[in-house]
Structures are given as C-alpha cells and as structure tokens.
N, C-alpha and C positions, 0 to 999 in steps of 0.2 A: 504493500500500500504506500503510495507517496503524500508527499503532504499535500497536496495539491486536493488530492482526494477527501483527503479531512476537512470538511467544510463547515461548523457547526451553525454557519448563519443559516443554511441549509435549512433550519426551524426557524426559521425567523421572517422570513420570506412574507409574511404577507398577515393580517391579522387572524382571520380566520389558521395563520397557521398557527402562529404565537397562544391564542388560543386554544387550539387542540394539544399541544404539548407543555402549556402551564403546569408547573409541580405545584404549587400552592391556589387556593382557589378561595373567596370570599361569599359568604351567603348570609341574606337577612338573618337566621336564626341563630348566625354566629354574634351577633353585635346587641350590645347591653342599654338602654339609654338610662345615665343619670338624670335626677329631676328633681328640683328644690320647691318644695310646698312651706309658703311664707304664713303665718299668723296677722292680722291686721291690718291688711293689703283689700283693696277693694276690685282691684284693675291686677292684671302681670305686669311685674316690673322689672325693666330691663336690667341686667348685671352688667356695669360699664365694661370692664374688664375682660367679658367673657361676649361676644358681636353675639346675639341671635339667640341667647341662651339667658330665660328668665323666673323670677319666681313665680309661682304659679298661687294663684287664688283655689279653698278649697272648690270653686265655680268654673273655675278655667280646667283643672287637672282633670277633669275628667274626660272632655274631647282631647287633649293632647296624651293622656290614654289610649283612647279609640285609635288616633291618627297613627301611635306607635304602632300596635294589633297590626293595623291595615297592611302599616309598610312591612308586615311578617318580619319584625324582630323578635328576640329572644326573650327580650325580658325589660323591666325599668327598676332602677333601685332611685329606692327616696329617700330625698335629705329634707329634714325638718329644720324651721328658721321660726324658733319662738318667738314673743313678746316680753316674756319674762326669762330670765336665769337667777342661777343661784347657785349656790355653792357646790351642791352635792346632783345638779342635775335634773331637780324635780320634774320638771315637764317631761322627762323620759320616760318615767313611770306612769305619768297619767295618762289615764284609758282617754281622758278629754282633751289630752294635749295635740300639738299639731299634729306631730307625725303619725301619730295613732291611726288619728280619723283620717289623717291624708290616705292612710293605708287602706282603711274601710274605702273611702272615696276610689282608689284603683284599684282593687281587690274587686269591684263593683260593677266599674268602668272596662276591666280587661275580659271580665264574662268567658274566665279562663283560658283567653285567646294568648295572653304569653304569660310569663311569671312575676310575678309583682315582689322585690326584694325590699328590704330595709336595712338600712345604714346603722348598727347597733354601736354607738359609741356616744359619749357623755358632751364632745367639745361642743357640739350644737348648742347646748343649752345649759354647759355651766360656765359664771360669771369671771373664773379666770381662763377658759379658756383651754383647759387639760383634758386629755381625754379618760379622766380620772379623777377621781377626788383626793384633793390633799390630805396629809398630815400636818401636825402642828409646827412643824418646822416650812411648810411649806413643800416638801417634797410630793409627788405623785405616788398616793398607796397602793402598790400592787396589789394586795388581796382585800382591800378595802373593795378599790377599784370592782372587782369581780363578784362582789356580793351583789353591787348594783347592775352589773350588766346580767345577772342570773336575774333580776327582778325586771331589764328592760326585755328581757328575750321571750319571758311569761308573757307580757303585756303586747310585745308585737307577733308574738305567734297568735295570742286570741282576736290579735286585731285582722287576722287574716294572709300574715306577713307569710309567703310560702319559704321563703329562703331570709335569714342572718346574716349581715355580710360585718363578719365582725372586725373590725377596722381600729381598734384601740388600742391591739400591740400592748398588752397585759401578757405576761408571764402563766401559761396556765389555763386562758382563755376559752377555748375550745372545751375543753373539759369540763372547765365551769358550767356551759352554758349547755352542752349536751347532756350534763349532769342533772341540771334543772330542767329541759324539754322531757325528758325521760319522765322524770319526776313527777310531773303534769301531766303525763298522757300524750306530750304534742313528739312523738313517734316519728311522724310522716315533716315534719319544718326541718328544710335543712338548711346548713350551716356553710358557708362562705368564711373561711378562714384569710384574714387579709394576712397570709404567712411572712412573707420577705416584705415590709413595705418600709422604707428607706426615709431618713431625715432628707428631705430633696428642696430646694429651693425652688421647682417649678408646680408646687400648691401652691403659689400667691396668691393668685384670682381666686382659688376656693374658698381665702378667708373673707375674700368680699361677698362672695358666694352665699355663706354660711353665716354672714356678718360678725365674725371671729371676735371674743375679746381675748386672746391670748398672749400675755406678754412671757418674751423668752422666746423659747424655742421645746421640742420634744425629742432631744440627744437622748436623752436618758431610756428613751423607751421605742422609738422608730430608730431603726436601723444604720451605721455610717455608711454612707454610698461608698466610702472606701472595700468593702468586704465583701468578697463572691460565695466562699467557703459556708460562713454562716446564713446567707440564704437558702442552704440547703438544709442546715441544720434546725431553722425553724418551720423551713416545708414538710420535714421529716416529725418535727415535736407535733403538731399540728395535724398532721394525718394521723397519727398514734393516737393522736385524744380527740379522733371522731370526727374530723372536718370530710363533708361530701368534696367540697370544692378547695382549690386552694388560689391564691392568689400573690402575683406579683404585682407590684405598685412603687414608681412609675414603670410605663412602660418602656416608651421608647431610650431612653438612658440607661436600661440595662438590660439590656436584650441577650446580655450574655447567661445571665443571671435565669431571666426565661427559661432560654437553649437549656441551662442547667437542668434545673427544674422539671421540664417538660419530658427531659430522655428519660427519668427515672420515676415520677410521678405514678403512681398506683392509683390517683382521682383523677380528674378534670383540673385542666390548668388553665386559669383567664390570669389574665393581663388589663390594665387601666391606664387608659391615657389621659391623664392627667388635665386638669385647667391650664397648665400654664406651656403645656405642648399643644395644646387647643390653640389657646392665645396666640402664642409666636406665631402658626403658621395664620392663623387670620391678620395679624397683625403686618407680616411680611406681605402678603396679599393683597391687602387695603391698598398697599403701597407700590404693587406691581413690581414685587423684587420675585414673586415665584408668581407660577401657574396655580388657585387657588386648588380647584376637583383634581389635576395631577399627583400635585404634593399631600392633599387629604389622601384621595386613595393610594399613595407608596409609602404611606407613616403605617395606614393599618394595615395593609401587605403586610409591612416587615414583622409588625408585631405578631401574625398569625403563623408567618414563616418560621419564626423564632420556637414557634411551639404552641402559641396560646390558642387554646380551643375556643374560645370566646374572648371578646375585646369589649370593654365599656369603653363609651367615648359618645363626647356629645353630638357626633356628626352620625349618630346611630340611625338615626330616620332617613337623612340627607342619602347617606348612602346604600340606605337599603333602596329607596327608591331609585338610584342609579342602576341599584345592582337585578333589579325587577326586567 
C-alpha cells in the first residue's frame, strides 16, 4: 500500500459523508435543561449575565416545561431563588417554599414526558451563602450539613422531585440521603451525585443566577481544579454509597477528568456546562469573534465525546431543536 493510497479525507468528502461515519452522535434525550424558579417575581426576569436564560414565575414555569417535553429532552433540574434566607436554610425544608412547589408546578407540567430533577443543596437559601450550615467558629459543618440535606431530600422527593442532584460536596453525602429515601419508603427517587465538582471560577453568572450571598469562596469543600486522581476517588466514594448517577462539574475544563470517569464508571456519567462557559461563548458571539450555533454545538460535542452520557446546559432546548 503507498501512501498515496491512504486517504482519510476519503470520509470527509461531503456531509452526508461526514455524517455516516461520525463516532460521536448528539440526541434530545441526551441534554438536561437547568431552570431557576424565582419567589416574588411577577413577570421572568432576565439574568444579565446569562443572554436568554431567566427566572421563571411559578406562572411562566410551566409552559417553558411543556416547550422543554416538546423539544424531546431528557430532563430539567430546578434551582430555587427565595425571598427569605437564613442561617441554616429554612426555605429548603419547607413543603411551601419555592423550590418545593416549583417542583409540584413541573412535576405537573412534564405529564411524565421527561424527568423533573432538583438541585439539593442549602446555598440557594442560606444567608451566608454555604452550601452548609456553619459552626460557631464559622467553618462549614460537614455532618451538620447532612442532617439537613437528609431533611431537604424527604421534602423534595414528596414534592415529586424524581431525581437529587446532590450538588453540596458534603463528605458522606450520598449515603446520607439514600439512607433517609430508604427510610421513607421513597425506593424509586434517584440520586444524582455531583461527584468530582471542582472550586472553578467559571460559576460566576450562577451567583447572579441564584442571587448568591456568599462571601469567601468553597476550597474547603469543592474540589482544587488542580487534581485529576481525586476525581476519581470521589466518583468511586459516591457510587459505593448509592448514587444512580454521577456527575462531573464543570465540564468543559476538564474533560480529562470526564474521559476519566467515564472508562471506568459502573453508572451513568453526565457532565455540566456551567454558567460561565455559557456566558463566554454568548459573550464572544455578541461580539462576532466566533460563529454562535458552530461553537455551541462543538463545546457539547466534546463534552459527550469525552464520555458524558448526558450534558446539562442551558442551550438544552436551542439544541434539541436543531438536532430535530
């Protein structure tokens, strides 16, 4: 054989060919949409930070429910944006509080056309900002922490919530809360382990999102991005103590991390692309520095390439409907 003969453009020929010989492949049911149900909001309002992506009245949430179903995606996880906080969280627990009834409100709305998730973690609606409740020195109590996420997990499974996406990097987590579903009878909810999810500078927009009071940062409990080894070590703790699903968070900045994950994985492995990888490429686009729908669809490419069986991202609807 000469080289002349080795041709690999040979696939590449035309789209229809490019097409037929794709390794990697995207589909509605692979893609997740995030969705912020705001307290005290009469109208949706726009998140500056984030183009296109707003809080939702519990009035609005239910068509933009529907419209996700339609575009045949997987699922929608809900982030609640109370009125009130306080110290330890309260609005998590209440059957009355936002995120509760926003659950009821999609739980309603999806008429079990996708999976209706919830965001199980405290920073939404406590006053500093932790995704944990303090000790008296100030620090974040890890099994404090866990008593209360065993109390939010009762309340959003009775709310309808089919999937936990437990997101607060507590020590133990998974355990905790599979411990308490068991305990209750709620058998069939499962549990979304946010495993590997990394101190990352590109959450910004999500504190706007979320209207964050957190001063500091959360080293002590999300991940250094410097470390690949121990993303594996908390995918591995994590699937041990119960989690259906596991998750990497962000995504596109560590894609190696994914790749990890993904070869050896015994569940379902998603990935989340973050607000502030959202951000950049809308932002660079505004600006006519990239092709907008190009650069959106080869950010979720990679991340599915990498491994992730599912991808959350705000551009969930946008592109299922392309992908239709």
């Amino acid at each position: 054989m000469t080289e002349r003969s080795i041709r690999p453009r040979r696939l590449r020929t035309s789209p229809a060919m490019r097409r037929l010989v794709a390794e990697t492949r995207l589909h509605p049911a692979d893609l997740v949409l995030p969705m912020f149900v705001r307290e005290g909001i009469s109208e949706p309002v726009a998140i500056g930070s984030m183009p296109g992506v707003v809080h939702h009245t519990l009035d609005s949430l239910p068509r933009a429910v529907e419209a996700a179903a339609e575009a045949g995606i997987g699922g929608v996880m809900l982030f609640g944006v109370p009125l009130e906080k306080d110290a330890i969280g309260s609005g998590a627990t209440d059957p009355n509080g936002i995120l509760n009834v926003g659950t009821r409100v999609a739980v309603d709305a999806a008429g079990g056309a996708l999976v209706v998730q919830t965001d199980l973690c405290l920073d939404e609606f406590t006053d500093h900002g932790h995704c944990g409740v303090l000790d008296a020195l100030g620090r974040v109590d890890n099994d404090a922490s866990l008593e209360r996420y065993r109390e939010m997990a009762l309340v959003q499974a009775a709310s309808g919530s089919q999937m936990l996406g437990l997101s607060g990097m507590m020590d133990g987590q998974t355990a905790a809360v599979r411990e308490a579903l068991e305990g209750a009878g709620f058998i069939d909810t499962a549990i979304l382990a946010y495993a590997a999810k990394y101190a990352s500078a590109f959450y910004g927009p999500f504190r706007e999102a979320v209207n964050s009071s957190l001063v500091g940062d959360r080293r002590t409990y999300q991940m250094d991005p410097a470390n690949r080894r121990e993303g594996m070590l908390e995918v591995d703790l994590d699937i041990a103590e119960g989690a259906d699903v596991v998750m990497v968070k962000p995504a596109g900045s560590y894609l190696d991390v994914l790749a990890d994950v993904a070869a050896t994985s015994t569940v379902p492995v998603w990935a989340y692309q973050v607000s502030g990888e959202f951000a950049m490429i809308e932002a660079a686009a505004a600006n006519r520095w990239i092709d907008r729908e190009r650069a959106i669809d080869e950010s979720v490419l990679a991340i599915k390439r990498a491994g992730a069986d599912v991808v959350l991202t705000y551009w969930a609807v946008e592109l299922a409907e392309r992908l239709k």
